[in-house]
Structure formats: C-alpha cells, structure tokens
C-alpha positions as CSV (number, residue, x, y, z in Angstrom):
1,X,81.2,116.4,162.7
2,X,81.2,115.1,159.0
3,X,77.5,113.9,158.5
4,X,75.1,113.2,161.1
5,X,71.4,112.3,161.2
6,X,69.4,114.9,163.0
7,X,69.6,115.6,165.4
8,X,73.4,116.4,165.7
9,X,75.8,116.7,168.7
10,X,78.5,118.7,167.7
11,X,81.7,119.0,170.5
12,X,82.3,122.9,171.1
13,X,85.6,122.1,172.0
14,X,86.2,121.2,168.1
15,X,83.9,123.7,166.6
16,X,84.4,126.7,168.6
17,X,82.8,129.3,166.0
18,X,79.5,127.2,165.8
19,X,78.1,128.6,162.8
20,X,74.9,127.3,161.1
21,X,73.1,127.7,158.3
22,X,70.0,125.9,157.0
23,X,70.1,124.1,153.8
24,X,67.8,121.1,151.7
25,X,70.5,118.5,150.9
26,X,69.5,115.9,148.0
27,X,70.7,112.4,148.2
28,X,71.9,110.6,145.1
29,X,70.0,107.6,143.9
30,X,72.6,106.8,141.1
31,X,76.3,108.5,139.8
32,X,76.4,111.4,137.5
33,X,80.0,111.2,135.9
34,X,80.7,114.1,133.3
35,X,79.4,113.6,130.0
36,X,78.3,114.5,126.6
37,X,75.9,115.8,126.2
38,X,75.7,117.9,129.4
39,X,73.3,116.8,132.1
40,X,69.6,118.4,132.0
41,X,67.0,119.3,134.5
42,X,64.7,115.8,134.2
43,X,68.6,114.1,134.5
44,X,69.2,115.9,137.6
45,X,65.4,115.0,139.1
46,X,66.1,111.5,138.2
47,X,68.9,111.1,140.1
48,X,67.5,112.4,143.2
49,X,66.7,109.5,145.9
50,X,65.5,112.2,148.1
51,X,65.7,115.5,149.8
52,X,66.3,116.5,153.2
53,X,65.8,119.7,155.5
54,X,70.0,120.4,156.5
55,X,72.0,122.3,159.1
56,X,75.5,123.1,157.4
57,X,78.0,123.6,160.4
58,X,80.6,126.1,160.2
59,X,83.7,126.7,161.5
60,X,86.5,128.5,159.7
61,X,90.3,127.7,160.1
62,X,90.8,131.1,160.3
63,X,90.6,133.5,162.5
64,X,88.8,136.7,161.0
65,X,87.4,134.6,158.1
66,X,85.4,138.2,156.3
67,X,89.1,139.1,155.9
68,X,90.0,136.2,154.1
69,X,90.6,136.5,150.1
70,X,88.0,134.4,148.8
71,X,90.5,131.5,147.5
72,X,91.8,131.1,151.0
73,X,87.9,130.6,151.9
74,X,87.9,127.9,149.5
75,X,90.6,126.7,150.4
76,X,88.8,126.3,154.1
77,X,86.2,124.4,152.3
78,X,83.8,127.3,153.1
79,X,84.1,126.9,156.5
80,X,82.2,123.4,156.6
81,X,82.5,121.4,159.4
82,X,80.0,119.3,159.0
83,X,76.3,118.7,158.0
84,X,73.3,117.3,159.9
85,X,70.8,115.5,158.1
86,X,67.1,115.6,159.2
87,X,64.4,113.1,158.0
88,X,63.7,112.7,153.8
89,X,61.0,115.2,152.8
90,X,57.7,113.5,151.5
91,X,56.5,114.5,148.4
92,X,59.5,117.2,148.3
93,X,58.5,117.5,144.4
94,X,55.2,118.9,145.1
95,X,57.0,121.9,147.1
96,X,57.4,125.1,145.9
97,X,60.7,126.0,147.3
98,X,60.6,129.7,145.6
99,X,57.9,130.0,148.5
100,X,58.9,128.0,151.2
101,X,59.5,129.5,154.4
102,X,62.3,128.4,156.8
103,X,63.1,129.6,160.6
104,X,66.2,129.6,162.3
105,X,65.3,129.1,165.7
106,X,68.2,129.0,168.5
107,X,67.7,127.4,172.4
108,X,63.3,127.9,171.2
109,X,63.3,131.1,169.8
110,X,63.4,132.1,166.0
111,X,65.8,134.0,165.4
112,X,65.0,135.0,161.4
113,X,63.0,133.2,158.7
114,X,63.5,133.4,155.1
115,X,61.6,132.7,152.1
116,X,63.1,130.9,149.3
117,X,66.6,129.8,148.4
118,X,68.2,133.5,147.7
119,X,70.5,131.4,145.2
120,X,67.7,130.6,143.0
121,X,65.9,127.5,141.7
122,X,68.4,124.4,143.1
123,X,67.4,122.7,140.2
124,X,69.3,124.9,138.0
125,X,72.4,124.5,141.0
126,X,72.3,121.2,140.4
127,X,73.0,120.9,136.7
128,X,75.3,123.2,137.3
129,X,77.3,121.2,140.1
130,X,76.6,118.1,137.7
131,X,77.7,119.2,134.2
132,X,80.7,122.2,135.1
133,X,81.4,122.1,139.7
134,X,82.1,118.6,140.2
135,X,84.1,117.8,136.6
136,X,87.3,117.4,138.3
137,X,86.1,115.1,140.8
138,X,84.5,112.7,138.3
139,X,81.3,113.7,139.0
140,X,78.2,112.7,141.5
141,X,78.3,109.1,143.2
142,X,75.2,107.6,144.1
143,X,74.3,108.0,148.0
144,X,76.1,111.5,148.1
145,X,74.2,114.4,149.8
146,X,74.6,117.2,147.9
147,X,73.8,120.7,149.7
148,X,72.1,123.6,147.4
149,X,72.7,126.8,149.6
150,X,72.2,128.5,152.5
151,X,68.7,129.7,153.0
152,X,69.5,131.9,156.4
153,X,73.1,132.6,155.5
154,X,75.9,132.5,158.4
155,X,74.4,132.4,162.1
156,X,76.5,132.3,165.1
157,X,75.0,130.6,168.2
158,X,76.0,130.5,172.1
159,X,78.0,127.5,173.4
160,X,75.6,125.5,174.2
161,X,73.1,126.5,172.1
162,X,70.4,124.2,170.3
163,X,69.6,125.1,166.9
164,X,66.9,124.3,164.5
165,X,66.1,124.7,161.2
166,X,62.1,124.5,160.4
167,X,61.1,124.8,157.2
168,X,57.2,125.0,157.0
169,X,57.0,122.1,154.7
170,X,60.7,120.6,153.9
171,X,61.0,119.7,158.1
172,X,62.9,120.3,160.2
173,X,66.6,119.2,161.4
174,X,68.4,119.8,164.8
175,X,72.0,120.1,165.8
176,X,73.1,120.9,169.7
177,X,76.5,121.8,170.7
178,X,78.0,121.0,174.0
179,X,81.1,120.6,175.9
C-alpha cells in the first residue's frame, strides 16, 4: 500500500492479515539532520507542516507474529504495510491530544475508542525520533510523515471490511480492503 490519501484501498490478496491501527502522522515542513546540540521541543513544532488523523496497515511476514523475538519484528518493519493519510488537522496545536478521543469503527460500527496516545506526549516521541531513532538514517527530510503510535493498538478486520479511524477532533481517515 505504501502511502495513500484517505480513503485507502488496500488489495486483500496482498495484505491478507489486515491489521489497523489508528495513528496522527506529522508531515515535515523542513529536514532534521542530527546535530549538536540535540533537537528541542519548539525545534520539533517548527518543523511540523502539519498533522494528520492515520490508519497504519499491518501485515506481518510471518506467520504467528506474538511468537516472533522482538528483533525479528523489527526486522518485519513492525508489521507495516502501509499508511493512509486523511485530511491535515486544523488548528492541530490547539488540541489536547492527552484528551482526545479516537474510535475504531469497522463496516459502521465502533469497535473501541481510546483516549490519549498510551505512548505519551508525541512531542516528547518526536525529539526522540529526531535527536537518537533516526541518527543512522541521517535524520528527518522535509515532506516525510512521521507516525507517533498507535492509539487503538493491533485490530484485525474481515476481508472486506471498511475501517475508520475518528478522532473527535484530529478527523477522521478511511482505508477499505477488497479483493
């Protein structure tokens, strides 16, 4: 799938797990190469073009992946398959993402909803990812999309399925999976 604007069409013939997860993605305005001194949180918000409500897509290369030793999983890149991308978030600054509610809601019914990143502030993952995770790749580039963590964690839906992802205030972004 690699990235897609929502909503996303994803073939179940080449993602046959179908896993989701719901995300905010950020999309770099300019390139973060490693430095001194380290990147801080008003470097990291100044760098942001914008954010985005996300579905992550999953599907393992393996095939029991909770069995898997957790370098194999990263070897599997986490089980990404792709990301969809729904519309930038307006005035995503003046969210409060410790209380923002999000919905995973598959074929028009909600399935869960979740408050809050359980990762934390993604602030504080994104000075992270800037000044230690992405070192040895020579940093951010300007127009990546960067993910910050599952908010649902790993979801599994029918072939078939639709799924959304509706934050009360971030938006909302759609994926559908067919044959």
């Amino acid at each position: 799938a690699g990235l897609e604007p929502s909503p996303g069409h994803v073939l179940t013939e080449l993602c046959t797990d179908q896993g989701v997860e719901a995300e905010i993605c950020v999309r770099l305005a300019h390139d973060l190469p490693p430095r001194d001194p380290p990147y801080d949180a008003d470097d990291i918000l100044a760098a942001i073009a914008s954010a985005h409500p996300a579905i992550e897509v999953l599907q393992s290369r393996f095939v029991d992946v909770d069995k898997v030793d957790p370098l194999s999983n990263l070897a599997d890149s986490l089980s990404h398959f792709g990301l969809v991308v729904g519309p930038a978030i307006a005035d995503w600054r003046t969210i409060d993402l410790a209380t923002e509610q999000v919905g995973l809601v598959v074929n028009g019914t909600e399935m869960k909803r979740r408050t809050g990143n359980p990762a934390g502030d993604m602030l504080r993952l994104l000075v992270w990812l800037a000044n230690t995770g992405a070192v040895w790749a020579g940093g951010l580039q300007a127009g990546q999309y960067v993910t910050t963590g599952s908010w649902t964690a790993k979801d599994f839906v029918p072939p078939g399925a639709e799924a959304r992802v509706v934050f009360d205030r971030a938006g909302t972004a759609t994926v559908r999976f067919s044959a």
